[in-house]
N, C-alpha and C positions, 0 to 999 in steps of 0.2 A: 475401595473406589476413592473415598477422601482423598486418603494417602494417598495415591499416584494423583491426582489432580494438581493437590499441594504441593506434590513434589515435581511435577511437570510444570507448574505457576514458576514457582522458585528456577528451576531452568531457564524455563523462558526470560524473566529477567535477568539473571543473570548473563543471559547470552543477550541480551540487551546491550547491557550495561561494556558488557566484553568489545562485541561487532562497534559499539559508539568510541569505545577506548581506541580498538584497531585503526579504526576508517580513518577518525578524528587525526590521528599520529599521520596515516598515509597521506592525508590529505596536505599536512605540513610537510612531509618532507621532499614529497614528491606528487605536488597535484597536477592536475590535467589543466584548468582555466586560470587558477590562482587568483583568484577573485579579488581578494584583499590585501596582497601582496604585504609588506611589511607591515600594513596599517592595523594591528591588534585590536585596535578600540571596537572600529568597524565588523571584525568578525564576532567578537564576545557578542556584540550587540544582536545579532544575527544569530549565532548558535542558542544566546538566552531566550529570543521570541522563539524561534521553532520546539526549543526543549521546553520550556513554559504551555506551551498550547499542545505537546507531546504528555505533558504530565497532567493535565487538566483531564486531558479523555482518558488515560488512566486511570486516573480513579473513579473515576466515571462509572468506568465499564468493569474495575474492581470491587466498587459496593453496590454497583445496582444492577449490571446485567449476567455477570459471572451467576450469581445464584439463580436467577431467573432461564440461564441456558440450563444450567442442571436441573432444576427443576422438570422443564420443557423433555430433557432429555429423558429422568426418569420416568416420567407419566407414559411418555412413546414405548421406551421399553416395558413398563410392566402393564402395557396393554397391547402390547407387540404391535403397536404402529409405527410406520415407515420403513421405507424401501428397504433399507440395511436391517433392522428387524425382523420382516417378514423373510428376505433372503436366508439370514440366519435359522429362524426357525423351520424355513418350510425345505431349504435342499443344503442345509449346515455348512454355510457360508464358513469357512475358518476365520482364526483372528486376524490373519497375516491379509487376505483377500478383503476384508471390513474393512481394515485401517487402511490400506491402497484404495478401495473405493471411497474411503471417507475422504480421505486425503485431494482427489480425483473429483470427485463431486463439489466439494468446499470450493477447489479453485478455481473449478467451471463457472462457479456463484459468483464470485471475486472478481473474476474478467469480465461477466453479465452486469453484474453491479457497478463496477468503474466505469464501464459502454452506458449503460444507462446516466451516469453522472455526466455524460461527455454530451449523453441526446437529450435529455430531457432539462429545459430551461430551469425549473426549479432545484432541482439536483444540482445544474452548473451553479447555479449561486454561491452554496456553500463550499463546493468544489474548489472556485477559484481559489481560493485560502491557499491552495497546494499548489498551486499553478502559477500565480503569483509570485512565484520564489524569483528572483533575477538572480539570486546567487545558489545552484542548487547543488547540496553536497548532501553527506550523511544526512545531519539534521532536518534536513529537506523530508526525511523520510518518517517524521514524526508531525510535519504541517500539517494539519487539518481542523477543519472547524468544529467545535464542541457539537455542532446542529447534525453534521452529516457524521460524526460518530456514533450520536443516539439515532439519527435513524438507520444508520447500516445495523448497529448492536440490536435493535427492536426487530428487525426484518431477519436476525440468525430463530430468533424465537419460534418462529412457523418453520425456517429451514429445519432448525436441528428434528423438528418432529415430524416433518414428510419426509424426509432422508432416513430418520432415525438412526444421526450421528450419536456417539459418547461424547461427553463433554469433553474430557481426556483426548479424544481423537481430534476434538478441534483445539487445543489449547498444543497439541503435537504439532499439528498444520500451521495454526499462525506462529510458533518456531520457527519452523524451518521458514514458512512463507518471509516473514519479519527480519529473516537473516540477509535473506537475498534482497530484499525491500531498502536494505541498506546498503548492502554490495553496491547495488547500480545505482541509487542515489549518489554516492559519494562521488566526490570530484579526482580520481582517479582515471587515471589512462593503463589499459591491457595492453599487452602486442594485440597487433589486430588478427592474428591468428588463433592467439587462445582466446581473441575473445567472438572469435569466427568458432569455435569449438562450442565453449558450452554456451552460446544461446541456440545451439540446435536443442538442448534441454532446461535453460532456465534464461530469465532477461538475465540480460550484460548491462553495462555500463553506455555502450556503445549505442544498443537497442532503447535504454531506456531515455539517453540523451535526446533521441528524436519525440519522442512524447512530449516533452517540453519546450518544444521548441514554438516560438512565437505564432509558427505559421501553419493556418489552422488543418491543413490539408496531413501534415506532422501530428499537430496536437492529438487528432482523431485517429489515431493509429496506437499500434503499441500496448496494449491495454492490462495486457500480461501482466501479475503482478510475479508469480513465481514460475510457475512452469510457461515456455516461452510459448507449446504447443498452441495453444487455443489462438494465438490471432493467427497462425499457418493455417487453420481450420476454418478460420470465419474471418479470411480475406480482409486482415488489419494489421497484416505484419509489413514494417518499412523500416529500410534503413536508410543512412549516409554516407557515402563515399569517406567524406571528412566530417566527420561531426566536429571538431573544434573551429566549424560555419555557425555552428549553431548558437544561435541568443535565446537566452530562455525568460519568462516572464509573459506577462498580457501587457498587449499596449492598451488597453483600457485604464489602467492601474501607473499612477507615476512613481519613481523610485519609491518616495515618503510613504505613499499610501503602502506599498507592495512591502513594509520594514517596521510601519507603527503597528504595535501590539491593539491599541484604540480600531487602528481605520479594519485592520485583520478583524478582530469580532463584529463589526459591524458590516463589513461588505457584500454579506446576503442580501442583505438592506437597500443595496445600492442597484440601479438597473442595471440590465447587461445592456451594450453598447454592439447592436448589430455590426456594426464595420469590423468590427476588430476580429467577430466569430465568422466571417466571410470574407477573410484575407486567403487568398491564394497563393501556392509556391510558384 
């Protein structure tokens, strides 16, 4: 069990590091907004705060919650609690059928948990950090606040044990999840047909564009992180005709704030500004 863990950790970064190499290259040579256009200063600037605050919850969730899921997970198996546990034991769920429900269940949690960040005032605080991006590409896809990675990481704890995931099953999941997490962050343009194709299965580019988009009626939509299903299900799927309409960022937040690494950790701190979360398309 170790050993595939270890060896599943090690994939996952690597295919990290791979999907950041890929996007980062597409985004130069052929982006969709071009943000920065020849101005290199300005981008380093911008890829170093996202990957900076991407490496932070790393390690984070490397030496303090990774043991703590296994943990969680072993206790549930060797007392056959949760759902995928008792399934297994009581009508011999296969392995192939556990890892599809693990898979399935984990990302049902993930579009619950991102909808919650979207409803609940205290959730958007730390939220904003991601949202805040004015320039949203790959990197985009590693923003978030050190606050709303310990509490997402603290709340797998109870998950993995009423589900009765493998750790291994979730360390597969945020793979694949993480891969496409990047796909549609990046500043990339599809044909619109193939990207009319797989978001009948995973967000796109196109789909995830509208998430970020200023306006709030956008914002609250889209919630999907991998599998596109769930907002077709619970009536939150939208697109754009054009999405190269689209400005992304909070008008709460002015360039500077939305760029310092300083005003980024502190902006939980700071109110939310009702106008701005009650703007209409």
């Amino acid at each position: 069990m170790q050993e595939l863990l270890t060896g599943l950790s090690l994939t996952q970064a690597l295919s990290l590091v791979i999907g950041l190499a890929i996007f980062l290259s597409w985004e130069s040579i052929q982006p969709f907004f071009g943000f920065f256009g020849r101005a290199s200063r300005g981008r380093f600037r911008h890829v170093a705060t996202n990957l900076i605050l991407g490496a932070i919850n790393s390690l984070a969730v490397a030496f303090v919650f990774v043991a703590l899921w296994l943990a969680a997970a072993e206790w549930a198996f060797a007392n056959n609690f949760g759902l995928l546990n008792v399934l297994h034991s009581n009508v011999g769920l296969p392995v192939w059928a556990h890892v599809l429900l693990a898979v399935l269940l984990l990302d049902a949690w993930t579009y619950l948990w991102h909808r919650m960040n979207h409803r609940i005032p205290f959730l958007w605080r730390f939220h904003r950090v991601h949202h805040s991006d004015r320039q949203m590409d790959v990197t985009t896809a590693t923003r978030f606040h050190f606050g709303e990675i310990v509490l997402s990481s603290a709340l797998r704890i109870p998950l993995i044990i009423l589900l009765g995931v493998y750790v291994w099953e979730l360390v597969l999941y945020e793979t694949l999840m993480f891969a496409v997490v990047q796909f549609h962050h990046a500043d990339i343009r599809l044909p619109d047909a193939l990207d009319r194709i797989l978001r009948v299965v995973i967000v796109t580019p196109n789909m995830h564009k509208v998430h970020h988009s200023r306006i709030r009626l956008e914002t609250d939509s889209n919630y999907s992180a991998f599998l596109s299903i769930w907002d077709r299900l619970f009536s939150s799927f939208r697109i754009r005709p054009d999405p190269s309409e689209i400005e992304f960022g909070l008008d709460e937040f002015s360039p500077e704030d939305a760029a310092s690494m300083a005003s980024l950790l502190k902006m939980p701190a700071r109110s939310v500004r009702t106008s701005s979360r009650e703007q209409e398309a």
